[in-house]
C-alpha positions as CSV (number, residue, x, y, z in Angstrom):
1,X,-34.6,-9.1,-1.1
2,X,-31.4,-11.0,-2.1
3,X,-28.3,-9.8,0.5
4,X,-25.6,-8.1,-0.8
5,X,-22.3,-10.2,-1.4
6,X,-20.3,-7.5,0.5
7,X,-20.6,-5.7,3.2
8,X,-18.5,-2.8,2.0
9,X,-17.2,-1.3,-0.8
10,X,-13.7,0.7,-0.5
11,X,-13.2,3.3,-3.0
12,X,-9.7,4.1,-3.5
13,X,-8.6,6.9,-6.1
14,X,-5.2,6.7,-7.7
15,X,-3.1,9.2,-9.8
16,X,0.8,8.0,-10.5
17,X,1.4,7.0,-6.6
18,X,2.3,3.3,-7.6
19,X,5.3,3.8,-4.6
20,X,2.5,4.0,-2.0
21,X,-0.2,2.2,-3.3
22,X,0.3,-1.6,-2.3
23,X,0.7,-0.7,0.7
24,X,-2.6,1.6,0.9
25,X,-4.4,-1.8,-0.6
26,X,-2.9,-4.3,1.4
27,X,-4.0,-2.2,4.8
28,X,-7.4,-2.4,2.8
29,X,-7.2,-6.0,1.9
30,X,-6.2,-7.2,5.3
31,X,-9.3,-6.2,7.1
32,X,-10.8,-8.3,10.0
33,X,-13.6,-10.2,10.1
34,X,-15.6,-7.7,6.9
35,X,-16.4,-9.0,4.0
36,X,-15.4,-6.4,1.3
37,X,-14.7,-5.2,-2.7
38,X,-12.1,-2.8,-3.5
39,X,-12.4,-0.4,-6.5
40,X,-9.5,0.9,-7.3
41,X,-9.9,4.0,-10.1
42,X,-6.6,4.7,-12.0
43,X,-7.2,8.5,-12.8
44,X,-5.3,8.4,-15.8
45,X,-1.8,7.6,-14.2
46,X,1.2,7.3,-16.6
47,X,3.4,5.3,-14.4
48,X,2.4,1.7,-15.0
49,X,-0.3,1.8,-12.6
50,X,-2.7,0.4,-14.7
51,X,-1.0,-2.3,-15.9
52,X,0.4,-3.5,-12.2
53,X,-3.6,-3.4,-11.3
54,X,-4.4,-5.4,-14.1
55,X,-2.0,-8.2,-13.0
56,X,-2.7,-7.6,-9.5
57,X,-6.5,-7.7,-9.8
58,X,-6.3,-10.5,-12.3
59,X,-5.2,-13.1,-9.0
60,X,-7.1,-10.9,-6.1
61,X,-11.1,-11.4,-6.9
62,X,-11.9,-8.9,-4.2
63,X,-10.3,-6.0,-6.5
64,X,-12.4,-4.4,-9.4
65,X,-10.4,-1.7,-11.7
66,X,-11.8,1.7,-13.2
67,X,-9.4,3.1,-15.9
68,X,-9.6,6.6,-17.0
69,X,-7.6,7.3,-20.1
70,X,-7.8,10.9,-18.9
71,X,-7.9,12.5,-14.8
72,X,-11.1,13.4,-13.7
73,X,-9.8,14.3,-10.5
74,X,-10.5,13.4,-7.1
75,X,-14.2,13.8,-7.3
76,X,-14.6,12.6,-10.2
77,X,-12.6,9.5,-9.4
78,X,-14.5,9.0,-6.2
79,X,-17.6,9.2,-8.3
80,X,-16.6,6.7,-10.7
81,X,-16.2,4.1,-7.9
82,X,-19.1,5.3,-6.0
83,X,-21.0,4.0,-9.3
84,X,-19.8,0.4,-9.3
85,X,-19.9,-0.6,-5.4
86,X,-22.3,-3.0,-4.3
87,X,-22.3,-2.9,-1.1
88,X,-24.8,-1.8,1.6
89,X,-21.7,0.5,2.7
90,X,-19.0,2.9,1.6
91,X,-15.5,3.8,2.4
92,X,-13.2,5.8,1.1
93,X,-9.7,5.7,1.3
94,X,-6.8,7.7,-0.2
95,X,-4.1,5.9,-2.1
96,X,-1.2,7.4,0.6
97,X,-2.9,6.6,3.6
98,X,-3.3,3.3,5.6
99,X,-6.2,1.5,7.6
100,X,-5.7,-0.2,10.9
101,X,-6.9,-4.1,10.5
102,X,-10.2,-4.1,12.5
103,X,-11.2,-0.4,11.1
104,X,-14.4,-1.2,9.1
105,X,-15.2,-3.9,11.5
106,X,-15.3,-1.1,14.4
107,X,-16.9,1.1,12.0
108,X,-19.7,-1.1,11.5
109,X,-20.5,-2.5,15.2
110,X,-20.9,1.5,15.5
111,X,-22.8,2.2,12.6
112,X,-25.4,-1.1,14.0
113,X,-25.6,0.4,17.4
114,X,-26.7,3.7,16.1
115,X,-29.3,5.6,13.8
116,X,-26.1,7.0,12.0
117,X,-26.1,6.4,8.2
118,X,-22.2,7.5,8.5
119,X,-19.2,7.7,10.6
120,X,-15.4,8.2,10.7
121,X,-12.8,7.4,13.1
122,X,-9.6,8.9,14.6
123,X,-6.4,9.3,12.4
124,X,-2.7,9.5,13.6
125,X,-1.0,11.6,11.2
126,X,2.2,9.9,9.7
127,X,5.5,10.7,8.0
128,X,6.6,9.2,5.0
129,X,8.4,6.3,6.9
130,X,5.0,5.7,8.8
131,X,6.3,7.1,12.2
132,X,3.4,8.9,14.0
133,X,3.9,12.8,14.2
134,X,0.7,14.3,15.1
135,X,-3.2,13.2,15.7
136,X,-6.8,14.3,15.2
137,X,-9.9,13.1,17.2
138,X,-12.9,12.3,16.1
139,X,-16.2,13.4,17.6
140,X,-19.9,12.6,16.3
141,X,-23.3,12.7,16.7
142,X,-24.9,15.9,15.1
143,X,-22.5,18.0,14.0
144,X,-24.2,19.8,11.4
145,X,-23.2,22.6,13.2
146,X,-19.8,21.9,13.6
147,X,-19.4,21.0,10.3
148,X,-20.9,24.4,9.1
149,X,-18.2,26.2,11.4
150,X,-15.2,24.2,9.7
151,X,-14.3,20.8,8.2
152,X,-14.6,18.7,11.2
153,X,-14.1,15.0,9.3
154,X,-10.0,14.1,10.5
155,X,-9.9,12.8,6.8
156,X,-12.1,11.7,3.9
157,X,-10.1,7.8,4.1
158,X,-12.0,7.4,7.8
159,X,-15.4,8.1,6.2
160,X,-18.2,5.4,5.5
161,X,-21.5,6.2,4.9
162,X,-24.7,4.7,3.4
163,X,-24.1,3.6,-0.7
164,X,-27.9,4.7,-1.1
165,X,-27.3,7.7,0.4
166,X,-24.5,8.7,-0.8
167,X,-25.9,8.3,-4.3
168,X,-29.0,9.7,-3.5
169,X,-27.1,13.2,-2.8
170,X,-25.3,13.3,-5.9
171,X,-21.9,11.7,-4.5
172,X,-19.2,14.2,-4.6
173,X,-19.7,17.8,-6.5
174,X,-17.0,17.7,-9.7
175,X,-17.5,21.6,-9.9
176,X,-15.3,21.8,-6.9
177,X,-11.7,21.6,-7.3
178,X,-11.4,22.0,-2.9
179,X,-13.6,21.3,-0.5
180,X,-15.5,19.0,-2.5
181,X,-14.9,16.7,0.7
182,X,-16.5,19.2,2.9
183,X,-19.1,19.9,0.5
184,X,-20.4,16.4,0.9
185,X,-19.9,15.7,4.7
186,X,-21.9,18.8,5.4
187,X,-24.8,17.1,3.2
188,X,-24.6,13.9,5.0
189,X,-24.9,15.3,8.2
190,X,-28.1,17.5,7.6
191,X,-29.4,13.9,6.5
192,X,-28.1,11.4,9.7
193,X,-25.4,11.8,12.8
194,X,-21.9,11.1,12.8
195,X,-20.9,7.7,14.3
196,X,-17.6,8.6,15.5
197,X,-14.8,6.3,16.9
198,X,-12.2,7.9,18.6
199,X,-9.5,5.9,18.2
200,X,-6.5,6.0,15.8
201,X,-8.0,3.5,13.1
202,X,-6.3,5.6,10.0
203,X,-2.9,6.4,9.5
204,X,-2.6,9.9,7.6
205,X,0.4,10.5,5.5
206,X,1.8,14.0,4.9
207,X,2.9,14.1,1.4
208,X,5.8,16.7,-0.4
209,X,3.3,19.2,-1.1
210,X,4.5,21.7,-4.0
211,X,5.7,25.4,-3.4
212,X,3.3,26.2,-5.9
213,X,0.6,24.7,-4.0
214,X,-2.8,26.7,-5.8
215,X,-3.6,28.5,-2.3
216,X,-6.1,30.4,-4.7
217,X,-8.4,27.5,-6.2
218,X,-8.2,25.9,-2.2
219,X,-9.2,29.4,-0.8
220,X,-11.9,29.5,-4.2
221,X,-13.5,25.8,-3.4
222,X,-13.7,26.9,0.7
223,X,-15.3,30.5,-0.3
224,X,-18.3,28.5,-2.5
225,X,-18.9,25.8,0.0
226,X,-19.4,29.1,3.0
227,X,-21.5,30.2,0.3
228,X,-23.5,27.2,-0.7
229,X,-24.6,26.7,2.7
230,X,-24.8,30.0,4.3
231,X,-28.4,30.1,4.7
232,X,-28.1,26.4,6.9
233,X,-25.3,28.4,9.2
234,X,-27.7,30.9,10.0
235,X,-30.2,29.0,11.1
236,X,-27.7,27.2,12.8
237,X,-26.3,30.4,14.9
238,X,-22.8,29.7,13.7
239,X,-19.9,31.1,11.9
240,X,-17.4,29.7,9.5
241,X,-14.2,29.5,10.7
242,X,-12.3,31.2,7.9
243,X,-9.0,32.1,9.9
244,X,-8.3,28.5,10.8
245,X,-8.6,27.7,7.2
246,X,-6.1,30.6,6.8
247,X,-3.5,29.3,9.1
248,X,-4.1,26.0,8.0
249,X,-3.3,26.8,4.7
250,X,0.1,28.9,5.9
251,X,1.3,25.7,7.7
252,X,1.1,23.9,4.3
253,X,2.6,26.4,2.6
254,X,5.5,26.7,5.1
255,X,6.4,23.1,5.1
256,X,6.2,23.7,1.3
257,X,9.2,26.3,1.4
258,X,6.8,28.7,0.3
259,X,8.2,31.7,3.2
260,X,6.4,34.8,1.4
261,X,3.2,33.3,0.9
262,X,3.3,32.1,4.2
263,X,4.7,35.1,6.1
264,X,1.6,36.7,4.4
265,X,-0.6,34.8,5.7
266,X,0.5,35.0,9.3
267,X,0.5,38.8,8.9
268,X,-2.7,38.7,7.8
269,X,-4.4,36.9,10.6
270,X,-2.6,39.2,13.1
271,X,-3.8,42.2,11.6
272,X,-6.8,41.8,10.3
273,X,-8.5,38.9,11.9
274,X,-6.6,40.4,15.2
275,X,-5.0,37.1,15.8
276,X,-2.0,38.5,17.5
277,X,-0.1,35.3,18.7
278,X,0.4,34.3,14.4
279,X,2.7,37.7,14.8
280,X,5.8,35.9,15.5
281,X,5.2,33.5,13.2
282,X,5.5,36.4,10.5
283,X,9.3,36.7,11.0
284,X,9.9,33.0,12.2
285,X,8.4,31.8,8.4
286,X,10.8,34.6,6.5
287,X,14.2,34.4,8.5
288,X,13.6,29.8,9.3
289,X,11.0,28.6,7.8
290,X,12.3,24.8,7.7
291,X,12.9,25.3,11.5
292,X,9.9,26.8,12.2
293,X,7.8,23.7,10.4
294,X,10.2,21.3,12.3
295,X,9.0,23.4,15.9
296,X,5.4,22.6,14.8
297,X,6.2,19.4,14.0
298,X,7.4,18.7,17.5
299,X,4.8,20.3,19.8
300,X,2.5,17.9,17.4
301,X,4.1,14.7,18.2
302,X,4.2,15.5,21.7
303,X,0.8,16.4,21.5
304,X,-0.5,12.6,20.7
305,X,-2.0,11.0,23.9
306,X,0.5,7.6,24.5
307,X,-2.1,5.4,24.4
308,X,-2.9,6.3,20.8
309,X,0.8,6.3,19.9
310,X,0.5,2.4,21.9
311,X,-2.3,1.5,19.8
312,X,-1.2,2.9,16.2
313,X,2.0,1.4,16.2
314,X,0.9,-1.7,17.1
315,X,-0.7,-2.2,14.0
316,X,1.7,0.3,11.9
317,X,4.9,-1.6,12.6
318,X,4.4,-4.3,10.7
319,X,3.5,-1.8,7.6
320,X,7.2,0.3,8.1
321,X,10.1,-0.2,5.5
322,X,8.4,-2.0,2.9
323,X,10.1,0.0,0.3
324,X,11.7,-3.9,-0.5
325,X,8.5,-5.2,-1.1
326,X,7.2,-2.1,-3.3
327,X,10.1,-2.2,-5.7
328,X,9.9,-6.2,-5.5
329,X,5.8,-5.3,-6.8
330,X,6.7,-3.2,-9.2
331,X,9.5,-5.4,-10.8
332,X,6.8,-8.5,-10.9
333,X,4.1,-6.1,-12.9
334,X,6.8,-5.1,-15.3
335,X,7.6,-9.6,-16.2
């Protein structure tokens, strides 16, 4: 059997985010000691993404390019790419976040020294200016159970898993327009444990998230997934967590100036889910809601252990105020 070229292949979905995204593949393209193939998928973007990937993949062999004249969102994107890797492995990465240098070659020592046929690693959440302001662990082995309870995964851009694998379960589900992460994670894991690092190896970026965010088709993807795999919970002993997923989706819609839909929300997990502590946060999103997300905000970057802040800035310093370099990318695509 002839061994593959690569060792992985990074999928990276793109839609119109040609401000973030050399940045997103130069974290990609800078990793130690792997050797890997990006495929990037331009999901129909109209803002001269595909023609800067053209000239950048044209002088960067690593890169291969998927155009879509048309979105097929993220699922379909991931898809896409998921048909023309290689590679033994895959990883996935989001075109807004960023990957520490030696991610995929932790990743992989792990993967070696396990049975696991995927992992994921800590994430430091990040602002727009790629200062840390919160963080999420990572935990593994087999949690199938956990994963039934609630999305477990920090974020799909820490996730690598076995290409034949993957494909063998269908990849991602393209009827889902949320939770189609979820959806898949919870199929990998009735299949093989997690091989977790938990370390901050990804760099999350919160994003400007609309005040018309479509709470309805997140809470409509999260209800068929609980649905799907009912039967498995059960068996399992365990619950989904549905009021987390509430309040998680109150947070976004808070920072999104969205105070009624978010007030709701809270109210709702008070009285009904008897979740009395969200009270206060009833009144706080109505009368200061921008003061209330900055409060949350804080106790979350208090909340990251130093030596993660140590160990993500080390490698995310060197990746702050490139906005120079960006424009100086974009201006060469245009000549």
């Amino acid at each position: 059997m002839r061994r593959a070229a690569t060792d992985v292949s990074v999928v990276l979905p793109t839609h119109n985010r040609l401000h973030l995204l050399p940045v997103a593949i130069g974290s990609i393209l800078r990793q130690e000691g792997v050797e890997l193939e990006l495929i990037v998928v331009d999901d129909g973007s109209t803002d001269g993404t595909g023609a800067w990937l053209d000239c950048f993949a044209a002088a960067e062999p690593r890169v291969k390019v998927v155009h879509h004249d048309r979105p097929r969102l993220m699922s379909g994107a991931r898809n896409a790419g998921i048909a023309r890797a290689s590679s033994p492995w895959v990883a996935f990465c989001d075109d807004d976040d960023v990957w520490a240098p030696g991610k995929l070659a932790a990743q992989l020592r792990a993967l070696q020294a396990s049975s696991a046929r995927w992992g994921c690693t800590g994430v430091v959440v990040v602002d727009q200016g790629l200062d840390i302001v919160g963080h999420h662990h990572a935990k593994g082995g087999q949690v199938l159970s956990g994963l039934l309870e609630a999305n477990i995964v920090p974020t799909g851009s820490s996730v690598i898993a076995d290409l034949t694998l993957v494909r063998e379960l269908g990849g991602f589900d393209r009827a889902l327009l949320g939770s189609e992460d979820w959806d898949l994670w919870i199929r990998l894991a009735q299949r093989s444990p997690l091989a977790a690092i938990d370390r901050p190896l990804i760099a999350y970026r919160l994003g400007m998230i609309s005040a018309s965010m479509n709470v309805g088709r997140m809470r409509a993807g999260h209800s068929v997934v609980v649905g799907r795999y009912a039967s498995w919970a059960a068996e399992c002993g365990v619950e989904p967590d549905h009021s987390n997923h509430e309040r998680y989706l109150a947070k976004q819609l808070l920072r999104a100036g969205a105070r009624w839909k978010a007030a709701s929300i809270f109210a709702t997990l008070a009285i009904r889910h008897k979740r009395w502590r969200e009270l206060p946060r009833v009144g706080a999103a109505l009368l200061a809601p921008r003061l209330t997300d900055r409060l949350g905000s804080a106790r979350a970057r208090a909340a990251v252990p130093p030596a993660w802040n140590q160990e993500a800035d080390a490698w995310l310093q060197p990746l702050r105020g490139s906005d120079c370099e960006r424009s100086h990318d974009r201006s060469e695509a245009r000549h």
